[in-house]
Structures are given as C-alpha cells and as structure tokens.
C-alpha positions in Angstrom: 33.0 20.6 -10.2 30.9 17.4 -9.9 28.3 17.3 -7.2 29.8 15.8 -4.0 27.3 16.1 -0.9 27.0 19.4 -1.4 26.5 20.2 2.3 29.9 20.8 3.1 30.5 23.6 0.7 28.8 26.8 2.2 31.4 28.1 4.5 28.5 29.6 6.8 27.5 26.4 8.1 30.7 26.1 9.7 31.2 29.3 11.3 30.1 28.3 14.9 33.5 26.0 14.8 35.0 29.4 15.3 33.5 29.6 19.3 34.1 26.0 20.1 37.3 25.5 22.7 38.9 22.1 22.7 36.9 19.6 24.2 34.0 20.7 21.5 36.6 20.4 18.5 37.4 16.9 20.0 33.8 16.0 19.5 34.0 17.8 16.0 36.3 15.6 14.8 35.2 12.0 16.5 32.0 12.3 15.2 33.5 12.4 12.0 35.5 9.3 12.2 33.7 6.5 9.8 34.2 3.5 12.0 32.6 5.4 15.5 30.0 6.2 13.0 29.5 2.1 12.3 30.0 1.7 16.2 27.4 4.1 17.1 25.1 1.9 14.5 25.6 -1.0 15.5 25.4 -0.4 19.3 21.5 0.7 18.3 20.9 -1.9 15.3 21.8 -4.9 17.6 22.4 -3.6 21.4 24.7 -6.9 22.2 27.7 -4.8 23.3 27.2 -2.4 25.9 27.5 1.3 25.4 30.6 1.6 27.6 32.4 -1.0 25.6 31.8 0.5 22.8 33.1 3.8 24.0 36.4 2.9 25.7 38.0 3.0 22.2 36.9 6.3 21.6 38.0 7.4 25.0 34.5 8.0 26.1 32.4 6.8 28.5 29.6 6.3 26.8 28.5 6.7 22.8 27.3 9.9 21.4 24.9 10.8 18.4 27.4 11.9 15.9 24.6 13.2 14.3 24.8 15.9 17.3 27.8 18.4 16.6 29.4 20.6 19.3 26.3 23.1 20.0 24.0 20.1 21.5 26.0 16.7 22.0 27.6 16.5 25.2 30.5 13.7 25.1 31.5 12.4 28.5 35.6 12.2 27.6 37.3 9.0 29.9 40.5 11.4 30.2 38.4 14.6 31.7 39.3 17.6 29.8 41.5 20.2 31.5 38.7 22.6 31.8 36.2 20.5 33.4 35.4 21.9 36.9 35.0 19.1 39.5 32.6 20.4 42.4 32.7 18.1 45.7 30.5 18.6 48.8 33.0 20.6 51.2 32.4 18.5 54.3 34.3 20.7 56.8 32.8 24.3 55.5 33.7 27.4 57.4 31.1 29.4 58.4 29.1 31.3 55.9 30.3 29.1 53.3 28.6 29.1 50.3 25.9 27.2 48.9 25.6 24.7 45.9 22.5 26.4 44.3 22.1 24.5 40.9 19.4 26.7 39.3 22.0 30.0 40.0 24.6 28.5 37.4 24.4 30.3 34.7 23.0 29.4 30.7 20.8 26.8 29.4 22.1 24.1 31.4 22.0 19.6 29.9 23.2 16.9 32.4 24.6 13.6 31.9 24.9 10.5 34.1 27.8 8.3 33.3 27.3 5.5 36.5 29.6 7.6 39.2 28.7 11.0 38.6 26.7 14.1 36.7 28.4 16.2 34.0 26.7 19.5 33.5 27.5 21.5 30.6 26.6 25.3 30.9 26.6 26.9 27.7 26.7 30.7 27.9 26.9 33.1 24.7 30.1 32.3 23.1 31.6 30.0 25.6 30.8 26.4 27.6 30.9 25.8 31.0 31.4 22.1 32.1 31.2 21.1 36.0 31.8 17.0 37.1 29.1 17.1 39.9 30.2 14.9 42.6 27.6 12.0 43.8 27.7 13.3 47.3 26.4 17.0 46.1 23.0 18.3 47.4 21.2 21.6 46.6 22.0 23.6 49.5 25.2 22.5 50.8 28.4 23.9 51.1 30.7 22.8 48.2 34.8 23.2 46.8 36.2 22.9 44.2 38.8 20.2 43.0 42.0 20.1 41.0 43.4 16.8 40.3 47.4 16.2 41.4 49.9 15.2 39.0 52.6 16.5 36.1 50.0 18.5 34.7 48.7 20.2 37.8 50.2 23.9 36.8 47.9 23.3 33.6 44.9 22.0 35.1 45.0 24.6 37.1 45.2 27.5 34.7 42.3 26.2 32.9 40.2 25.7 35.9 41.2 29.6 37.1 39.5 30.8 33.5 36.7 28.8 34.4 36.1 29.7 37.7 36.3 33.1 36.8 33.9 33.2 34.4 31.3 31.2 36.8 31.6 33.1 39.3 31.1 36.3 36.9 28.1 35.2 35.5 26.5 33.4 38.9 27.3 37.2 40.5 25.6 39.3 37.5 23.2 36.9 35.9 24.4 38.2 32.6 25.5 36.5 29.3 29.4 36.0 28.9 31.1 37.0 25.7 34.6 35.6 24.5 36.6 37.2 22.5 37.0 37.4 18.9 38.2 33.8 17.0 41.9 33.3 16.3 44.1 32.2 13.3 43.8 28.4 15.2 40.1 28.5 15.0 39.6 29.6 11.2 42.8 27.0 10.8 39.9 24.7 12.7 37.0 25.4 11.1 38.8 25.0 7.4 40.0 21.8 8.4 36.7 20.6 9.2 35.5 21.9 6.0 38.3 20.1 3.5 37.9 16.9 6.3 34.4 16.8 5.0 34.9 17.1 1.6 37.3 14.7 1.2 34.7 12.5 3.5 32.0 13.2 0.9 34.2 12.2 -2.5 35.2 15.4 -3.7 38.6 16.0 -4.9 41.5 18.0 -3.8 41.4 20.2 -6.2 37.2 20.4 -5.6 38.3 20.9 -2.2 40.1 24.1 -2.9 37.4 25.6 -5.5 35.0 25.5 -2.3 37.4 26.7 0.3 39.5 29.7 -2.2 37.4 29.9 -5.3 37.1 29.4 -8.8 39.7 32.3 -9.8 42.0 31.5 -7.2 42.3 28.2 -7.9 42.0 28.3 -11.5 45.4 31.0 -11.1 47.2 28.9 -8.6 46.5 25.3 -9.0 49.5 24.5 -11.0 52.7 21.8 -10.0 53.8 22.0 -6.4 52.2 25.2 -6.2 51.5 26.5 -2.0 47.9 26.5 -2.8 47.9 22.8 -3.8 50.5 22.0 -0.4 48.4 24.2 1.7 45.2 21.9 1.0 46.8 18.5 1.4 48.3 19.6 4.3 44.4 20.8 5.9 43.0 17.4 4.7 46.1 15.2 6.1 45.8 17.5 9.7 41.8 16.7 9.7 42.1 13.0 8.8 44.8 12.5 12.0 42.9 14.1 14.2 39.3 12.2 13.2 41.5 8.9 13.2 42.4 9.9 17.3 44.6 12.8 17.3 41.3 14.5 18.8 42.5 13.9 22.3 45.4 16.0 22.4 42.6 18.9 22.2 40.9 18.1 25.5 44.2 19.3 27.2 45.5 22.8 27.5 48.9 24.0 26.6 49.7 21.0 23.8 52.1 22.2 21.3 50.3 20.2 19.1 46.7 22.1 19.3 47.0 24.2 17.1 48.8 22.3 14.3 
C-alpha cells in the first residue's frame, strides 16, 4: 500500500461519526467538498465577497471552518433542519407560565448570530440540542415553542417532540442524556466518511478496502466483480454524492434517502 495521507486510515478517529444525527453528518460531508473548501479560502485570502454570498450555495447562511468537524463547528443551515427548536417570546402567557432561563438549558452550550436571530447548540453526552432563539427573547420571560406549517408539518413535528422531550428531561434533572447505541446507518455513515476520505487523499480503491477490511480479506476477495470490490465503489460513489450536495436530504427527518 503506498502512503496516501495516512490520517484517514485508523478507523478510531472516526468513531464519533457514530453519535452524530443528521444535521452533524450534513456538516460531515460539506466540509469535505473541495470547492467549499476553496470558497472558504478565498472568502479569508481576499474578503471581496461577503460571507453570506458565499454561503447561499452551500445552503448556509454563513461559512464554516471545515477545518471544524461535527463535535465543535456549528453550521447555520438556510433550510433549518427538522430538529431545530424555534423558541419565541409567548406574548399572551397564562399565568404561572414558565420562564426562559438560558443558563438552565442543559450541556456546554456555543451561540451563533446569523443577522435575524441566535442559534444555540446544546450538546449533551451523546446527543445535540439546537434551539433558533427568537430576537424578541429575554432572560426571564415567558416563552413557546414553534412548529413551522406546511407538507412536512407531521415530520417537523415528530422531530421537535424527541427534542422537547429530552430538554425538558435534562432542564428537570440537571443530568447528562445518553442515546442509545449506533445503528447499521451510522457504521454505513461513518465507513463512508472513511472510503470518502481516502479516495480524497489519492488512495486507491483497492487501498481503500485494505484500510476498511484488511489485508487478508482483501487479499481473499478482491478478485473480478467480486461483492467486496461492488461494496467499496458503491461507499465511495454514496460519499462523493452527498459531499457534491446530497448532504441536505440529511437535515430532514423521515427521507427514504437517509440512510442510503
């Protein structure tokens, strides 16, 4: 095997892609993407175009390091992702409503101002909350919580419930959350970022497989139209559409496409 940025080979550098939920593998795979690499260059090198410009393209609304991956960047997506929580202040509150208290939310919290509103991201052991902070929201005051209208409003919904549930969970106990364990989509995710980055860095399919199966297995297998050889072309064509924009099909849940 010839040496091919070796930093993609150690499958342990990869195994917090097995926690990430959607929106996070979005970002996984954007950051990826060679030309919002060059756009996030240039936008620092020269400055001409503002950041907002820039990031329409990318659905965003504004650039992100891609040298930040899913544990500390904190992209602001244009199309919000189904499981962001939209808090509003509550201007007709019942009595004994309850309060917006923003040092009760729970985790280590990072906040974002994209021109119209905040974006806090709550990130809790195993799991991310992320709240769209409305302008008109004050420490202290009463609040609600939104749902936008439209086809997708039984989904929204669903995601926002899960959400909700756990916040209110972990605002009531002031304890750590943890999901459950990863599924067959997330190891499907986290190989895919693997082979994506392989490819990215020169190696070979066949390089590809050595670092994903092994010598012995691939030395046994790799032969014709063999399913080992199909299986790894079909991980590196499924990474390279999502990096090239099929990304944004993973912001939303209940896509058939998710997990493919």
């Amino acid at each position: 095997m010839t040496d091919h940025a070796a930093h993609w080979h150690p499958a342990a550098a990869y195994l917090y892609v097995l926690h990430l939920d959607g929106p996070a593998l979005a970002w996984e795979y954007l950051r990826r993407n060679p030309n919002y690499r060059l756009d996030w260059r240039h936008h620092h090198i020269d400055g001409r175009q503002p950041n907002d410009a820039r990031a329409s393209r990318w659905r965003l609304r504004l650039l992100e390091d891609p040298g930040c991956d899913a544990r500390d960047a904190q992209p602001d997506w244009i199309s919000d992702p189904d499981k962001l929580v939209l808090v509003r202040r509550d201007d007709d509150p019942p009595e004994q409503a309850a309060a917006f208290r923003f040092w009760r939310l729970p985790g280590r919290k990072r906040l974002v101002h994209d021109g119209t509103r905040l974006v806090l991201t709550c990130q809790l052991v195993g799991h991310v909350l992320r709240l769209g902070l409305s302008a008109t929201l004050e420490e202290g005051v009463a609040h609600a919580y939104a749902v936008r209208a439209g086809h997708r409003l039984g989904e929204r919904w669903r995601a926002i419930e899960t959400e909700l549930a756990m916040l209110h969970a972990a605002t009531a106990h002031r304890a750590a959350l943890a999901t459950g364990r990863p599924g067959r989509t997330s190891l499907l995710h986290m190989r895919t970022l693997q082979a994506l980055d392989g490819t990215l860095a020169g190696a070979s399919q066949r390089e590809v497989a050595e670092v994903l199966f092994g010598l012995p297995i691939v030395a046994e297998r790799w032969h014709g139209d063999a399913d080992l050889r199909a299986q790894v072309r079909r991980l590196i064509r499924r990474g390279r559409t999502l990096m090239a924009g099929g990304y944004d099909r993973l912001l939303h849940v209940g896509d058939p496409k998710q997990g493919r």
